[in-house]
NUFITI-646321 format. One line per field, with one value per residue (C-alpha): residue number from 1; residue in three letters; x, y, z. Coordinates in Angstrom, 1 decimal. Example, Ala and Ser with C-alpha at 12.3 -4.5 7.8 and 13.67 -1.06 7.14 Angstrom:
BEGIN
fifi	c(1/2)
vovo	c(ala/ser)
xx	c(12.3/13.7)
yy	c(-4.5/-1.1)
zz	c(7.8/7.1)
//
This chain:
BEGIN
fifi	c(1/2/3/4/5/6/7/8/9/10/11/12/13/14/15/16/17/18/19/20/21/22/23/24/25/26/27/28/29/30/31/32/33/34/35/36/37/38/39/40/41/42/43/44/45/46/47/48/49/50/51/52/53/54/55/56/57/58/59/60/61/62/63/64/65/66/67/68/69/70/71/72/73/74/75/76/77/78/79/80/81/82/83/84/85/86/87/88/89/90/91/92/93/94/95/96/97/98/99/100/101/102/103/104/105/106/107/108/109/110/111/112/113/114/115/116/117/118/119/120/121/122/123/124/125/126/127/128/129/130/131/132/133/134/135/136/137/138/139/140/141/142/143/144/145/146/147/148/149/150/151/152/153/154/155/156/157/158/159/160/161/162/163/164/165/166/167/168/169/170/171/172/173/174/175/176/177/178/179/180/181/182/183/184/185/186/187/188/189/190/191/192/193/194/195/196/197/198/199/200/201/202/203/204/205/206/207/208/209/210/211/212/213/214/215/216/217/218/219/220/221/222/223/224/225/226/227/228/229/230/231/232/233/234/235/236/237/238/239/240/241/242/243/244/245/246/247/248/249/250/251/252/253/254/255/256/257/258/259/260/261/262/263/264/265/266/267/268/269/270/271/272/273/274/275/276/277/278/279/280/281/282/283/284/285/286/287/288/289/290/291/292/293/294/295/296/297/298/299/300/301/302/303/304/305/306/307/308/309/310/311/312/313/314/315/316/317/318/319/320/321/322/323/324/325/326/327/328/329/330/331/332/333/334/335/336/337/338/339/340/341/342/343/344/345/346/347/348/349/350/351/352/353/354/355/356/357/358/359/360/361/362/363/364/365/366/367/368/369/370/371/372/373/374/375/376/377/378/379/380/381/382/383/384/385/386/387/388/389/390/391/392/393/394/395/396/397/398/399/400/401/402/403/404/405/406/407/408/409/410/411/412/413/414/415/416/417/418/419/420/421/422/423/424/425/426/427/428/429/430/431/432/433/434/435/436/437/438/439/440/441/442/443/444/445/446/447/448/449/450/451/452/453/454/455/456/457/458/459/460/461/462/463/464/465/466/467/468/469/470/471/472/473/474/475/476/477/478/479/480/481/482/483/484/485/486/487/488/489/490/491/492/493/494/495/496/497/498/499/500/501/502/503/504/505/506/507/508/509/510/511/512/513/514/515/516/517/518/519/520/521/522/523/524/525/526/527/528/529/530/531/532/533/534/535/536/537/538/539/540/541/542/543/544/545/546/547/548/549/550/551/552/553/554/555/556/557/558/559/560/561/562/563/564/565/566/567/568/569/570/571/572/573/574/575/576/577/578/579/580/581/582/583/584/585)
vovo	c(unk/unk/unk/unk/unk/unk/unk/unk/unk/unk/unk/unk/unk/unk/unk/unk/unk/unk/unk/unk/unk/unk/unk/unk/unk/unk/unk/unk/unk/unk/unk/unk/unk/unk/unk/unk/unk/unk/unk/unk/unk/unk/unk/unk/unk/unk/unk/unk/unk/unk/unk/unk/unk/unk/unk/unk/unk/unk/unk/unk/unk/unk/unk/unk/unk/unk/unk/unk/unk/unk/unk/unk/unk/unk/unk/unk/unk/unk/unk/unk/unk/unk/unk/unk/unk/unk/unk/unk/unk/unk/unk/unk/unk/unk/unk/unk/unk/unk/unk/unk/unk/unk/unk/unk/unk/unk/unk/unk/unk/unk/unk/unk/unk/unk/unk/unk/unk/unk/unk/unk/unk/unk/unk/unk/unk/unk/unk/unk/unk/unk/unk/unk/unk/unk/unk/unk/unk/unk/unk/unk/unk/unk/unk/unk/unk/unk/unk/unk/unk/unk/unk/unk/unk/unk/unk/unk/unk/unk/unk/unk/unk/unk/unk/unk/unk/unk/unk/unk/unk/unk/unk/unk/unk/unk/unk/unk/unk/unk/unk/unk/unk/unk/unk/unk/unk/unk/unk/unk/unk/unk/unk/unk/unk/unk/unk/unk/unk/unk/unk/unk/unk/unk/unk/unk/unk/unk/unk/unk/unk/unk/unk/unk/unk/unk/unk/unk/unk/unk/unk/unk/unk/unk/unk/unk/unk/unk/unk/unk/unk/unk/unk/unk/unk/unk/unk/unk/unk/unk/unk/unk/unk/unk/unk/unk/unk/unk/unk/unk/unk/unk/unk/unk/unk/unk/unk/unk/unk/unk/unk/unk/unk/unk/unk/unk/unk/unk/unk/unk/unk/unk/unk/unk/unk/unk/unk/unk/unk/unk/unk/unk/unk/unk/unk/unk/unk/unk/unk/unk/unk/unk/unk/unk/unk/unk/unk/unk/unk/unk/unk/unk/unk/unk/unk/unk/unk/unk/unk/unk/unk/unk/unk/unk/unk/unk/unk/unk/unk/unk/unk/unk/unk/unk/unk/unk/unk/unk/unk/unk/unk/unk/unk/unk/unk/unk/unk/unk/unk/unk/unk/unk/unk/unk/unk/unk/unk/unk/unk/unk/unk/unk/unk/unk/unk/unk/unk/unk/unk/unk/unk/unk/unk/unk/unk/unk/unk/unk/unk/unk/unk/unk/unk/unk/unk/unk/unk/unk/unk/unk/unk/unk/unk/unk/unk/unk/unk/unk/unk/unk/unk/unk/unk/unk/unk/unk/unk/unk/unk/unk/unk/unk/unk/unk/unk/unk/unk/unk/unk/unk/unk/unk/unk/unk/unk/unk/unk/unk/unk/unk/unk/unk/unk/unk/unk/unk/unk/unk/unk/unk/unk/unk/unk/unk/unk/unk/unk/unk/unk/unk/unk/unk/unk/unk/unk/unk/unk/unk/unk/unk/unk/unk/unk/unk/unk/unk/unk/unk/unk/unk/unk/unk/unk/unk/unk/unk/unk/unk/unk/unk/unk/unk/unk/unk/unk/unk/unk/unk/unk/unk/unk/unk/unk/unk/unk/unk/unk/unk/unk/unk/unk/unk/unk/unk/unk/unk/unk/unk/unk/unk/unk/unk/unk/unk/unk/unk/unk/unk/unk/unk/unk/unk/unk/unk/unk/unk/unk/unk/unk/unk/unk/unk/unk/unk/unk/unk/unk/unk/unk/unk/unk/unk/unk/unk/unk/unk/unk/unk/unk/unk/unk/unk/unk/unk/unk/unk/unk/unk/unk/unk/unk/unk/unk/unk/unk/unk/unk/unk/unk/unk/unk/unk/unk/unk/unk/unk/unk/unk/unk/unk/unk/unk/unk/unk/unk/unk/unk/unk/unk/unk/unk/unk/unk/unk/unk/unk/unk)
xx	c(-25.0/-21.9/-20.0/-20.8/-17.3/-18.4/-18.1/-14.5/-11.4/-8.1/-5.4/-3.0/0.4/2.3/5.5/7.4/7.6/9.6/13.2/16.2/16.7/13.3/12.7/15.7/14.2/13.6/11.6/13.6/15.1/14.6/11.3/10.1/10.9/8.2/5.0/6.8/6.9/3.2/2.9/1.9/4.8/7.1/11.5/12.0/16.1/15.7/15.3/18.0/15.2/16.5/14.6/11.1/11.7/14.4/12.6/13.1/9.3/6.6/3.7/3.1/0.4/-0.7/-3.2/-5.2/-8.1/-11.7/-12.9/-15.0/-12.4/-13.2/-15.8/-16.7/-17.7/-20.7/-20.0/-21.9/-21.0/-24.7/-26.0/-26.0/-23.7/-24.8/-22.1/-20.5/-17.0/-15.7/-12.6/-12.2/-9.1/-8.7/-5.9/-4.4/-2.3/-0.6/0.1/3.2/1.4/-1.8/-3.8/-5.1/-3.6/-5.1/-1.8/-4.0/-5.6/-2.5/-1.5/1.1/5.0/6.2/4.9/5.1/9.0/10.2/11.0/8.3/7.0/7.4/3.8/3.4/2.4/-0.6/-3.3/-3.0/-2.5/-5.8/-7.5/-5.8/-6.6/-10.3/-10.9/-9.2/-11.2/-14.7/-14.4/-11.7/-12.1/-15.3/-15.6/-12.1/-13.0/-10.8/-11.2/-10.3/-9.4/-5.7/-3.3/-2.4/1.6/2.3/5.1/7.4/5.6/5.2/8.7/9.5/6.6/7.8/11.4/10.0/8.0/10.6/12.7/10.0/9.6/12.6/16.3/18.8/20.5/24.1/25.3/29.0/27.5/24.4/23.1/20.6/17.7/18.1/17.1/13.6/11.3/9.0/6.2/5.2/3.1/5.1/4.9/5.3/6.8/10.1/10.9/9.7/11.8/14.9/14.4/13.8/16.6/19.6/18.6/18.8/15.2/14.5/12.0/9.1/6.9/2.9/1.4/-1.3/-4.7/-6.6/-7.5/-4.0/-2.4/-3.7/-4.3/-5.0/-4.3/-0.3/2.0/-0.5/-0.1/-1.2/0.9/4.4/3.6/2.2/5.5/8.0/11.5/13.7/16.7/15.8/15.1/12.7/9.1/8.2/6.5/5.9/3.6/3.7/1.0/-0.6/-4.3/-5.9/-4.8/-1.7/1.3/2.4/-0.9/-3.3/-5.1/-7.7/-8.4/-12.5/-13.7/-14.0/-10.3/-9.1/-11.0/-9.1/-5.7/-6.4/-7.5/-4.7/-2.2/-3.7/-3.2/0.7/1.1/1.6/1.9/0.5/1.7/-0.7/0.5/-2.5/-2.2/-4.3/-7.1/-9.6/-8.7/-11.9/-12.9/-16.4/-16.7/-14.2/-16.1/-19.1/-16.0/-15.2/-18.8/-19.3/-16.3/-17.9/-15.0/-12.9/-13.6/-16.7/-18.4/-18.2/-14.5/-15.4/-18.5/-17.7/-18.6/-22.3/-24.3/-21.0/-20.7/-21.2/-18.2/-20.9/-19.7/-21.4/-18.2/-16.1/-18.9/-18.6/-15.1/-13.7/-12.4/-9.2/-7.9/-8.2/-12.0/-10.6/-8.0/-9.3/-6.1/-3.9/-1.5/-2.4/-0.2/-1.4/0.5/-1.2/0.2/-0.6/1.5/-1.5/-4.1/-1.7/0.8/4.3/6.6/4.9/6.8/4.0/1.7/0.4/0.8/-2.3/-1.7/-2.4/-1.2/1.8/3.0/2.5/4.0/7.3/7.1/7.4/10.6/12.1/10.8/12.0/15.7/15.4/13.0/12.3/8.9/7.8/8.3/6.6/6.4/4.1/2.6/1.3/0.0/-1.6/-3.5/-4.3/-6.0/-8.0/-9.3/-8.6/-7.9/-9.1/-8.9/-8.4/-5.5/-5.1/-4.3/-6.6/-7.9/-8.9/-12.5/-13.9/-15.2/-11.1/-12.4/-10.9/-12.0/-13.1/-13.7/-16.8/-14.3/-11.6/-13.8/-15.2/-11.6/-10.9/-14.6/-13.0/-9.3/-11.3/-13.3/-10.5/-8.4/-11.3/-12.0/-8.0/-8.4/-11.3/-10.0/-6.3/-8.1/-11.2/-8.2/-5.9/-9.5/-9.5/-6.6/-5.1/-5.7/-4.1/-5.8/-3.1/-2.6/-0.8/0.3/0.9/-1.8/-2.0/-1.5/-3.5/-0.7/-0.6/2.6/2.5/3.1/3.5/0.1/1.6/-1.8/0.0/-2.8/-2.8/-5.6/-7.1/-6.0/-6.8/-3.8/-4.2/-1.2/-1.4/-4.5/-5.3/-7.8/-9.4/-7.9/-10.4/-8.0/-4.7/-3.2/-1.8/-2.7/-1.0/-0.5/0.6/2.5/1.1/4.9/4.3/1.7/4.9/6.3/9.7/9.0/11.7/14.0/15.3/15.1/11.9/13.3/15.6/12.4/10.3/13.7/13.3/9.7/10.3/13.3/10.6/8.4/10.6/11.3/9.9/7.3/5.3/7.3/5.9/7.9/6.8/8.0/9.3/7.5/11.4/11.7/8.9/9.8/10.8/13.4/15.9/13.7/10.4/12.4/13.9/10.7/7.9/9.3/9.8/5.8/4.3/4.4/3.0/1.5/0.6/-2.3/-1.6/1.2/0.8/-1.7/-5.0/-5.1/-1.6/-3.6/-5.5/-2.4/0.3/-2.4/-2.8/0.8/1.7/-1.2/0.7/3.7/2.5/0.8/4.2/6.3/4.4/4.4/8.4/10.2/13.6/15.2/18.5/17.0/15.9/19.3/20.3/17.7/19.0/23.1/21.8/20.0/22.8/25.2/23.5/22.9/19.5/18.3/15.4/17.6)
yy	c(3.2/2.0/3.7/1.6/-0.4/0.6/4.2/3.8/5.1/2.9/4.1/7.0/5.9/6.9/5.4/8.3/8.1/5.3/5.4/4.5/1.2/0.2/1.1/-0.6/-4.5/-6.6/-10.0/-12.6/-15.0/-17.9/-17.3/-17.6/-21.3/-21.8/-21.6/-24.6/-26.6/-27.0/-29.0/-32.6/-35.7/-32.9/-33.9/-31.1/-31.0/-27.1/-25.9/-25.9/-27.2/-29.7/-33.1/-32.3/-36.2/-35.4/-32.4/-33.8/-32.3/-35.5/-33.0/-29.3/-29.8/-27.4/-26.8/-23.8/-21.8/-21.5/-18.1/-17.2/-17.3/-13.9/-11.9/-9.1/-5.4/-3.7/-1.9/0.9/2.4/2.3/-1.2/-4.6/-7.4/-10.9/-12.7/-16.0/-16.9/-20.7/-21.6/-24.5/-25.6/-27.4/-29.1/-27.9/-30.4/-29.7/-33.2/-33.8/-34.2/-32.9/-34.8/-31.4/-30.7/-27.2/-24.8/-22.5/-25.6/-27.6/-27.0/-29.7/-29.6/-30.3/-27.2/-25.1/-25.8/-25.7/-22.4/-20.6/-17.9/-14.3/-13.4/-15.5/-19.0/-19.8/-20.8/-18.4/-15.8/-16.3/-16.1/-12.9/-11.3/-12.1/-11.0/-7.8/-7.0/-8.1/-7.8/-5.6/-3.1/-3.1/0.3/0.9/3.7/2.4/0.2/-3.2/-2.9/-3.4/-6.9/-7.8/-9.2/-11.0/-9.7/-10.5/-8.1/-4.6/-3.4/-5.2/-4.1/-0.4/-1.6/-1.9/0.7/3.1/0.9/1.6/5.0/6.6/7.3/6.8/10.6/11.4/14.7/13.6/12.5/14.5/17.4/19.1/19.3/15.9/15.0/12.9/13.6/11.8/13.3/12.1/12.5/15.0/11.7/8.8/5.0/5.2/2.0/3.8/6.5/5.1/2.9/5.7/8.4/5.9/6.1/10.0/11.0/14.6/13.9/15.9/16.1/17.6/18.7/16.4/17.0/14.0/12.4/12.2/14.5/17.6/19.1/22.3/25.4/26.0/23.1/21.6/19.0/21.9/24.6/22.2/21.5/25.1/26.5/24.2/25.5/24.0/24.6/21.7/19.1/18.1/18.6/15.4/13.5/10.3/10.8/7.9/7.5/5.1/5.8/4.3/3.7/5.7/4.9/6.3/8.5/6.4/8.8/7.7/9.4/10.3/9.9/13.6/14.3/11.4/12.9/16.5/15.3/13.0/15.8/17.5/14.8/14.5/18.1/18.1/14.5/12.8/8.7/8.0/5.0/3.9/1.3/0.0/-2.7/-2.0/-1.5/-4.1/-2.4/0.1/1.2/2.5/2.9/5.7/8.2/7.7/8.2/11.8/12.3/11.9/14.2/16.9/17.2/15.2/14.6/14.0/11.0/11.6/10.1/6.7/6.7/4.7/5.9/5.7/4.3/2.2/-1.5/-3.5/-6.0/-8.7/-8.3/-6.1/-5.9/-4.3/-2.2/-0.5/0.4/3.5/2.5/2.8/5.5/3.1/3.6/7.4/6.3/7.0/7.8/4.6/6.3/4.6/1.9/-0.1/-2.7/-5.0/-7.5/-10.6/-9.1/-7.9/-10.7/-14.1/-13.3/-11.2/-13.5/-14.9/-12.3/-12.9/-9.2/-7.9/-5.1/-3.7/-1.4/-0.7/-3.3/-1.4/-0.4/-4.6/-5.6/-3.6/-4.6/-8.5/-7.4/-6.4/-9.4/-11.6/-10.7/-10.5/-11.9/-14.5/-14.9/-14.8/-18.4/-21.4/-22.6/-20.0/-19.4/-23.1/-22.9/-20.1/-21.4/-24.7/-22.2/-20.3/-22.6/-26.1/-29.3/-28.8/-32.7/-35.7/-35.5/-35.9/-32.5/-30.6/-27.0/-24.5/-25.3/-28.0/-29.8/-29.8/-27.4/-23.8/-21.1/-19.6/-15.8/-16.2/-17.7/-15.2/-11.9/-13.8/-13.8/-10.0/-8.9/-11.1/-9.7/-6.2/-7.0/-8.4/-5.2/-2.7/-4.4/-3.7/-0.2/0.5/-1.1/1.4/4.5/4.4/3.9/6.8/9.1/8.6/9.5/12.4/14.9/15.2/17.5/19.2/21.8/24.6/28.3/29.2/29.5/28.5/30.8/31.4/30.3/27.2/27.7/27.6/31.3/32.4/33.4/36.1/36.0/33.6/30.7/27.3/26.2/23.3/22.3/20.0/20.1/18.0/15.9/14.6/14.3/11.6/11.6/7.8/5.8/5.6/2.6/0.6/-0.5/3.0/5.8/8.5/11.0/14.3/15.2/18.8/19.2/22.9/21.6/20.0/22.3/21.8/23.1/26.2/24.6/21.7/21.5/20.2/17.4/16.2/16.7/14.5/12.2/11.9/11.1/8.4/6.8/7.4/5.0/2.1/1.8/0.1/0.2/1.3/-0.9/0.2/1.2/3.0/4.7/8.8/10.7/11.6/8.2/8.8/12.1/12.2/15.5/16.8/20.4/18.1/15.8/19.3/21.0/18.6/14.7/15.6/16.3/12.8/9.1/6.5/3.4/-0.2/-2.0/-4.5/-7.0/-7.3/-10.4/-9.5/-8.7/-6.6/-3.3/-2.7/-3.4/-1.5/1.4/1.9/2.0/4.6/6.7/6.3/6.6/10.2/11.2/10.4/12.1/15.6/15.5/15.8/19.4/18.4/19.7/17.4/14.5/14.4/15.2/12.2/9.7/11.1/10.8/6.7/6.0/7.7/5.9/2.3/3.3/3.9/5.9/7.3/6.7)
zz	c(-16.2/-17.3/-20.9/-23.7/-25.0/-28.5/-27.4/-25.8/-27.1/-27.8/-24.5/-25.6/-27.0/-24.1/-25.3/-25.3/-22.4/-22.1/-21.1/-23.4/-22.1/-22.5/-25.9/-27.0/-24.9/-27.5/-27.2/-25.4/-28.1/-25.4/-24.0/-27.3/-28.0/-24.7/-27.2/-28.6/-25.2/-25.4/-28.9/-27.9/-28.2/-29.3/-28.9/-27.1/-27.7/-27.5/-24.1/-21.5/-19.5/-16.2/-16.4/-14.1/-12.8/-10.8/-9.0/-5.0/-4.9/-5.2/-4.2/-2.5/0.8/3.3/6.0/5.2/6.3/5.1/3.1/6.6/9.1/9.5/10.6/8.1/9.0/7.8/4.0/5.6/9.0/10.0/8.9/10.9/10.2/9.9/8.4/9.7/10.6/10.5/12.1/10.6/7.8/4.4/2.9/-0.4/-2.3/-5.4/-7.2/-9.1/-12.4/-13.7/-16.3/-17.8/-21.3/-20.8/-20.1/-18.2/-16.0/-15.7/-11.5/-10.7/-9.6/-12.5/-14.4/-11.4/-10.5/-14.2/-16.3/-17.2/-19.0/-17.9/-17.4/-14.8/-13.9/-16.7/-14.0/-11.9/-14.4/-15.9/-12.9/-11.8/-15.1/-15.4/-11.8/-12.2/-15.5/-14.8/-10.7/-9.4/-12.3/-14.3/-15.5/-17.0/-20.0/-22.4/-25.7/-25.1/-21.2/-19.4/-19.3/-16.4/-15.4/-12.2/-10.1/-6.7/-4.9/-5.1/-4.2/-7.8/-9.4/-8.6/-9.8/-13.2/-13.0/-12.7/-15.1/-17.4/-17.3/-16.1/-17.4/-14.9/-14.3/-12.5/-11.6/-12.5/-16.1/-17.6/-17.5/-15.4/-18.1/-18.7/-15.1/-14.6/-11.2/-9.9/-7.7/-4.4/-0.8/1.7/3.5/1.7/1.9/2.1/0.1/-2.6/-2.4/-2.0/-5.4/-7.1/-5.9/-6.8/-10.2/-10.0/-10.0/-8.3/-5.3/-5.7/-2.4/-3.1/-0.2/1.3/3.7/5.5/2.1/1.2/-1.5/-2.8/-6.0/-5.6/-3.1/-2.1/-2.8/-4.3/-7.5/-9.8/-7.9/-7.9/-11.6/-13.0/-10.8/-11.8/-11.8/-15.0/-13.3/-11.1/-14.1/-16.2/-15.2/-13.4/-15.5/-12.5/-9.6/-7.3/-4.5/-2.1/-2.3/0.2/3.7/2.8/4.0/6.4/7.1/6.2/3.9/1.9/-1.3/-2.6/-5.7/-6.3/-5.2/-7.5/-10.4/-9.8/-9.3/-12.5/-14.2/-13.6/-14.7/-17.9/-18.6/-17.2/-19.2/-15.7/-15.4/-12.0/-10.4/-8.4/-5.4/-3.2/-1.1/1.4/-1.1/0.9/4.1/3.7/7.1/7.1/10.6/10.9/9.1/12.0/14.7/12.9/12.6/16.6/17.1/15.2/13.2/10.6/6.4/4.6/4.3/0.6/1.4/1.3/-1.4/-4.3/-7.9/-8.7/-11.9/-13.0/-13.9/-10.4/-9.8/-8.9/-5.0/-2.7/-0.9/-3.8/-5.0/-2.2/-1.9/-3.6/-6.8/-8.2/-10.9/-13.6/-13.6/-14.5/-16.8/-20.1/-21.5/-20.2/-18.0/-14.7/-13.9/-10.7/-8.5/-6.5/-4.5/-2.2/0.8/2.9/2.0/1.9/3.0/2.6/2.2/-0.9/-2.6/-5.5/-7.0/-10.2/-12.4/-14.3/-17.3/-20.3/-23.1/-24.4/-20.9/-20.2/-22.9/-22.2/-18.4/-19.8/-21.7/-18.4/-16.4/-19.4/-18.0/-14.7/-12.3/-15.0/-12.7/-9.4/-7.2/-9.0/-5.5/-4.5/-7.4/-7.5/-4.2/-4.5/-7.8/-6.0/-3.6/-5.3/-8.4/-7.3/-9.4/-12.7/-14.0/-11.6/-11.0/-7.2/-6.2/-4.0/-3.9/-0.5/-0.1/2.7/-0.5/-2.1/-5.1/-5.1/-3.3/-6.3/-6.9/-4.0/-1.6/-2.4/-2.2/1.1/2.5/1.3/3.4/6.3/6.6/6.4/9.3/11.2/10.9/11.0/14.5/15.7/14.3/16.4/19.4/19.2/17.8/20.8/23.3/21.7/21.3/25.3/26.1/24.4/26.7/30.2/32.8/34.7/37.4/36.2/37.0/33.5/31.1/27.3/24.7/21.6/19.6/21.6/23.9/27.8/29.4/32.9/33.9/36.1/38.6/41.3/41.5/40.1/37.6/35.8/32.5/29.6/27.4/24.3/23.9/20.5/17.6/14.9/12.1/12.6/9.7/6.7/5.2/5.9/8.7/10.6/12.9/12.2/15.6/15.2/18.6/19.7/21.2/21.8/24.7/26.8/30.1/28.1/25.2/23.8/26.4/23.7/20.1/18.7/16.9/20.3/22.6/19.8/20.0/23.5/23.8/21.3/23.5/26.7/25.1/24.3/28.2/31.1/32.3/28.9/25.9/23.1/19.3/16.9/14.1/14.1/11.2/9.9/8.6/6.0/5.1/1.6/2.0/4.1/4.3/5.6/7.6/9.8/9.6/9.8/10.7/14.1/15.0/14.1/14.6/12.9/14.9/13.2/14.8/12.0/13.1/17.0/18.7/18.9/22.5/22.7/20.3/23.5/25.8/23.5/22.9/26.5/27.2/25.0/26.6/29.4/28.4/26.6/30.6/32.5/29.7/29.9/33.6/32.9/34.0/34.1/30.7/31.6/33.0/29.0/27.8/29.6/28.3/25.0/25.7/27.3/23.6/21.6/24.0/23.2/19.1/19.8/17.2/14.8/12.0)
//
């Protein structure tokens, strides 16, 4: 049973944690004329507002598709699934005026394409708001719930984020106790961190398992924070994490881990910033593919929090939820964004926090993004909710309303079902192949090296090549390269035979690029000593039928390139790459 609201607590003031330039934002002196704008047959002689006539925009149209293109998944890994797809499009059309007087029903050009406040366009807004509070997150444990602001993506949303919570810190300027850290996976998005290290802020790696990161056991959140050395900075007092589908190792994290590590930020004063855009991404197949290998994480994994407040969708009920249903002190701030289910160059996302951390975050927008694209924006309200007077424009159902929140959770299920079927398609193919049987006179050791066998005859062996955990979430598979397994290894460097195997793959016959674990480690120390022993692969952005084609290359690629004896004819494929600027970076 859900908490009674009566029963809730007002968020923490967490404003001290707010950095310098932040507390001293005040309300934009401009933006504040805008409630003005509204007030019917008004002279508006005040705004430095171009005249919407002479927009070269009559009206915004596009082809789009139907809430069941797709074909979901099952929720559970064990259930039958009946839904529909339909190929079929609709027309959107945003008109050039709306009739609606209503702010936050008012979709034209006119509105769309002119300045506008910093929250975000008011249509769209609204919605976003009302299905983040009643649908996305039903069971957030504080007094009068979170405010939503609407973003250019994540990558901006981060921006302010950090701009939000963190001083800027030079070694030629301040001093070492002044410095700010920010805590993150040993593998993480690497976007991230370099936003965040510009400004100065310590990189702080936590250890991380199959779910994603750790809290306890060594280098563990509670053993970084409990052991924290002063004369590296300030205590962090920023964890950033992707929590499901985790990028790069697409880690997904339980309930029950989510409730420790947030347990353990409260007690450390920790502001977890929590970055999920592959939420929807759910895969509950994968946890029946561990379960047939006798191996993997529990199933627990991927159960969502029982006895809450449902979302009214079967579909999100039965995804793991995120830490605001934890939050009960207001120190979760959450990005979502449009990149994964519209599209990523809408450049459009959300940040949910609590109102004081909102409030600020407008200050900054007020400034400097202003607000994402009215372009997109507008079409993206159209979309989703439709005409809401007659006014000519049309929304993304067959019938020209919206999709409405049925259409759009309908959509999320779909894109779920379309990427859970690519996962299953690269991860059966990788499961298949990752051992090569081999004829060998030296034997495998128990610490996994080849040795002479000294006995003179030739035997059978299956040598495991590389090993995955099947993706709970996201759009990865990450492979961990069992390098000590190849005839070469000892004979070159781990990191230049890793190199080299990475070059292999990129030529003829097999074609195939992925990406070296170094570029998403978040150190110097883990980039040496573990970057060189994975790769991440995306069965996201290639057609449909290249997963299987690309997946069975680089099994074949991984064959031919353990077969290989010849220490220099690696060196060589490694002076022709660094000869041509081919690189890992």
């Amino acid at each position: 049973m859900a908490t009674s609201t009566e029963h809730r607590s007002a968020p923490l003031d967490l404003s001290y944690h707010f950095s310098r330039v932040t507390n001293n934002r005040r309300e934009s002196a401009i933006k504040d004329f805008y409630k003005y704008f509204s007030i019917p047959n008004i002279g508006n002689l005040a705004g430095g507002l171009p005249n919407a006539s002479y927009f070269p925009y009559d009206s915004l149209e596009a082809a789009v598709a139907l809430p069941k293109r797709f074909t979901p998944t099952p929720n559970e890994s064990d259930t039958a699934d009946f839904a529909s797809s339909d190929s079929a499009s609709s027309r959107i059309l945003v008109p050039r005026v709306s009739a609606s007087p209503n702010p936050i029903q008012k979709i034209d050009v006119t509105s769309a394409l002119q300045y506008g406040t910093a929250q975000g366009y008011p249509p769209l807004h609204s919605f976003l708001r009302q299905f983040t509070r009643e649908n996305l997150h039903p069971n957030i444990p504080y007094a009068g719930g979170p405010e939503i602001i609407l973003t250019c993506g994540n990558t901006d949303g981060f921006a302010k984020a950090l701009e939000l919570l963190s001083n800027d810190w030079s070694e030629q300027r301040d001093w070492i106790r002044d410095r700010d850290g920010i805590l993150v996976e040993e593998f993480a998005y690497m976007n991230a961190i370099q936003a965040a290290a510009p400004r100065g802020l310590q990189i702080v790696p936590v250890k991380m398992d199959g779910e994603g990161m750790k809290g306890s056991g060594d280098g563990g959140l509670r053993d970084v924070l409990a052991n924290w050395d002063a004369n590296k900075g300030k205590r962090p007092h920023l964890m950033y994490t992707v929590t499901v589908g985790q990028n790069p190792t697409s880690g997904t994290l339980s309930v029950e881990r989510r409730k420790e590590l947030y347990s353990i930020c409260k007690e450390y004063d920790i502001i977890i910033i929590e970055d999920d855009p592959y939420w929807y991404l759910q895969y509950p197949s994968a946890v029946e593919a561990e379960k047939n290998r006798g191996e993997g994480l529990s199933a627990a994994a991927l159960e969502p929090s029982k006895g809450q407040k449902s979302s009214g969708f079967e579909f999100l009920d039965s995804l793991v939820p995120s830490y605001l249903s934890l939050d009960t002190d207001g120190r979760v701030v959450r990005l979502d964004t449009f990149s994964k289910t519209v599209a990523p160059g809408c450049r459009l996302g959300w940040i949910t926090a609590q109102p004081a951390f909102v409030e600020r975050i407008l200050r900054i927008t007020e400034v400097s993004t202003q607000q994402p694209s009215g372009f997109v924006q507008s079409m993206v309200a159209e979309l989703l909710l439709g005409p809401q007077a007659r006014d000519g424009g049309r929304g993304g159902g067959k019938d020209g309303q919206g999709w409405a929140v049925d259409g759009w959770v309908r959509w999320l299920a779909g894109l779920r079902g379309a990427y859970e079927r690519r996962m299953q398609t690269m991860c059966t193919i990788l499961e298949e192949g990752k051992y090569k049987v081999r004829a060998d006179s030296r034997k495998t050791s128990a610490s996994g090296r080849l040795e002479e066998s000294g006995s003179g005859w030739s035997m059978v062996e299956k040598v495991k090549m590389y090993d995955f955990v099947w993706p709970r979430g996201g759009m990865f598979v990450w492979v961990h390269l069992n390098l000590a397994t190849h005839p070469l290894f000892g004979q070159l460097p781990v990191a230049d035979l890793s190199h080299a195997l990475w070059v292999f793959l990129t030529t003829k016959p097999y074609l195939v690029l992925v990406a070296p674990g170094l570029i998403f480690s978040p150190t110097p120390a883990l980039r040496a000593e573990k970057g060189p022993h994975y790769m991440r692969l995306c069965f996201a952005a290639v057609e449909e039928e290249e997963v299987g084609g690309s997946s069975h290359r680089f099994v074949e690629a991984f064959n031919h390139f353990w077969a290989k004896r010849d220490v220099e004819e690696l060196r060589g494929l490694l002076q022709e790459a660094a000869q041509v600027g081919c690189s890992q970076m």
